[in-house]
C-alpha positions in Angstrom: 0.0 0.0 0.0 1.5 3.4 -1.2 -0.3 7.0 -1.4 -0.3 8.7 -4.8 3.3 10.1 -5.7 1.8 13.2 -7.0 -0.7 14.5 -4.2 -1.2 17.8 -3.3 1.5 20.0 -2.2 -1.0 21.1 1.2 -1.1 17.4 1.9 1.3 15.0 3.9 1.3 11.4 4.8 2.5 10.6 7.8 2.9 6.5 9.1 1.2 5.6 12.2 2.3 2.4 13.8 0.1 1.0 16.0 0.6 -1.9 18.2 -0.4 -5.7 17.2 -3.6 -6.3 18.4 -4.4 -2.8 20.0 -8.3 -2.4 20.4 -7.9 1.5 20.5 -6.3 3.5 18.0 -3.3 5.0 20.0 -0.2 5.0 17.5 2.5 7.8 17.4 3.1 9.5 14.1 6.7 7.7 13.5 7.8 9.6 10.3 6.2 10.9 7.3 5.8 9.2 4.2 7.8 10.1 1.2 6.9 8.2 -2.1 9.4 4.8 -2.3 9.2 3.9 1.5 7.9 0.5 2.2 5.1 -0.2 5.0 5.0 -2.7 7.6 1.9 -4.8 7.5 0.4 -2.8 10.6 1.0 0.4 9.8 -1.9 2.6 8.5 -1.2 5.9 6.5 -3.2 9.1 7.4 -3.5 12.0 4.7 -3.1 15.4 6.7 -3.9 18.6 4.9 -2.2 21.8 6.5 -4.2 24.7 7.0 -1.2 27.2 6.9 -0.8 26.7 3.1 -4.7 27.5 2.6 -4.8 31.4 2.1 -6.3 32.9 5.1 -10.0 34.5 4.6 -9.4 38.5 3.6 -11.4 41.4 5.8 -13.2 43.9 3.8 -15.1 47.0 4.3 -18.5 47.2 4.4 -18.9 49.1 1.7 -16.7 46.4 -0.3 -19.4 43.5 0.9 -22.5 46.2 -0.3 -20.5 46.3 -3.4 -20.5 42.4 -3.9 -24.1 42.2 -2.9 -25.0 44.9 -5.5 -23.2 43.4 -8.4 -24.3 40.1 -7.5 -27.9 41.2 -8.0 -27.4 43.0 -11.1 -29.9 39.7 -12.4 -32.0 38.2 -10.2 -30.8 35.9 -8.0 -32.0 33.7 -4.9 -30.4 34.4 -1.3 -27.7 31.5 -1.9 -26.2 32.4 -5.0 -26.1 36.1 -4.0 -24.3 34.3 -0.6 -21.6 32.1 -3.2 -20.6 35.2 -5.8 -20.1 37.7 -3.1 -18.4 35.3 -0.2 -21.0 36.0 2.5 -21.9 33.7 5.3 -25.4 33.5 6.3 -25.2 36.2 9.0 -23.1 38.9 7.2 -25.9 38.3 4.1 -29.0 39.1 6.2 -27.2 41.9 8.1 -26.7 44.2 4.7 -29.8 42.5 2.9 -31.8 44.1 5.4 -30.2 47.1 5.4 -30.6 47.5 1.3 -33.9 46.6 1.2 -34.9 48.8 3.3 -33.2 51.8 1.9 -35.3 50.9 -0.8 -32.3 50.1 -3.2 -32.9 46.1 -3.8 -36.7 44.8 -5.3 -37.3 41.4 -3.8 -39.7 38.9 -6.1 -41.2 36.1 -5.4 -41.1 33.0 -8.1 -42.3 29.8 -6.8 -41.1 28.8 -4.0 -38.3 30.9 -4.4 -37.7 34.5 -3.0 -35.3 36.6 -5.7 -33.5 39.8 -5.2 -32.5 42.5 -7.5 -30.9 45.3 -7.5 -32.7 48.6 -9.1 -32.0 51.7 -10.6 -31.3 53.4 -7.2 -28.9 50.5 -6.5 -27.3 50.9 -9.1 -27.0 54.6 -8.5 -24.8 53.9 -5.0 -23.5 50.7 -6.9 -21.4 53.4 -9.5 -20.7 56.0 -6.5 -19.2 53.1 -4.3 -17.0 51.6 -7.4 -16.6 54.8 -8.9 -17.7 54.2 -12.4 
């Protein structure tokens, strides 16, 4: 049993041996695996993925995050997609939803079952004074 020679550079195997006959899984990392090693029969391989080399989340202004809302909604879209194109969890959404639609600068329609927002000529208004366009 080897791991891939050509995984990730953010991933590492590292050999765990674990006693004969253990009932609990209690190994010590021993070494990490590099491609061309040989495994003993009782030795399991774990793939670790290191956050450090994942780039760290970026803090914007609100006026960036109204920004991504705004040009997210330049079509319709339902809550979620608006939430994946501008990089918005759940809470940070709802906070400047509210605050758009009520400044009257976002129509809201209902389709269905689904609720879609938009953003409208007075949107786009603050849209071009917040970009600058």
């Amino acid at each position: 049993m080897q791991p891939d020679a050509n995984h990730s550079p953010t991933q590492q195997f590292v050999v765990l041996d674990i006693p004969q006959g253990a009932g609990v899984l209690t190994g010590t990392p021993s070494k990490p695996f590099h491609s061309g090693d040989s495994l003993k029969d009782d030795s399991l391989v774990f793939l670790f993925t290191h956050r450090q080399n994942r780039p760290r989340r970026s803090v914007r202004s609100q006026s960036a995050i109204v920004v991504a809302i705004l040009d997210a909604c330049r079509t319709p879209n339902p809550q979620h997609w608006i939430m994946v194109k501008a990089r918005l969890g759940y809470d940070t959404f709802w906070h400047h939803m509210n605050k758009l639609l009520s400044m009257g600068v976002m129509d809201e329609t209902n389709e269905g079952n689904k609720t879609l927002y938009r953003v409208n000529a007075k949107g786009l208004d603050l849209l071009s004074q917040l970009t600058g366009v």
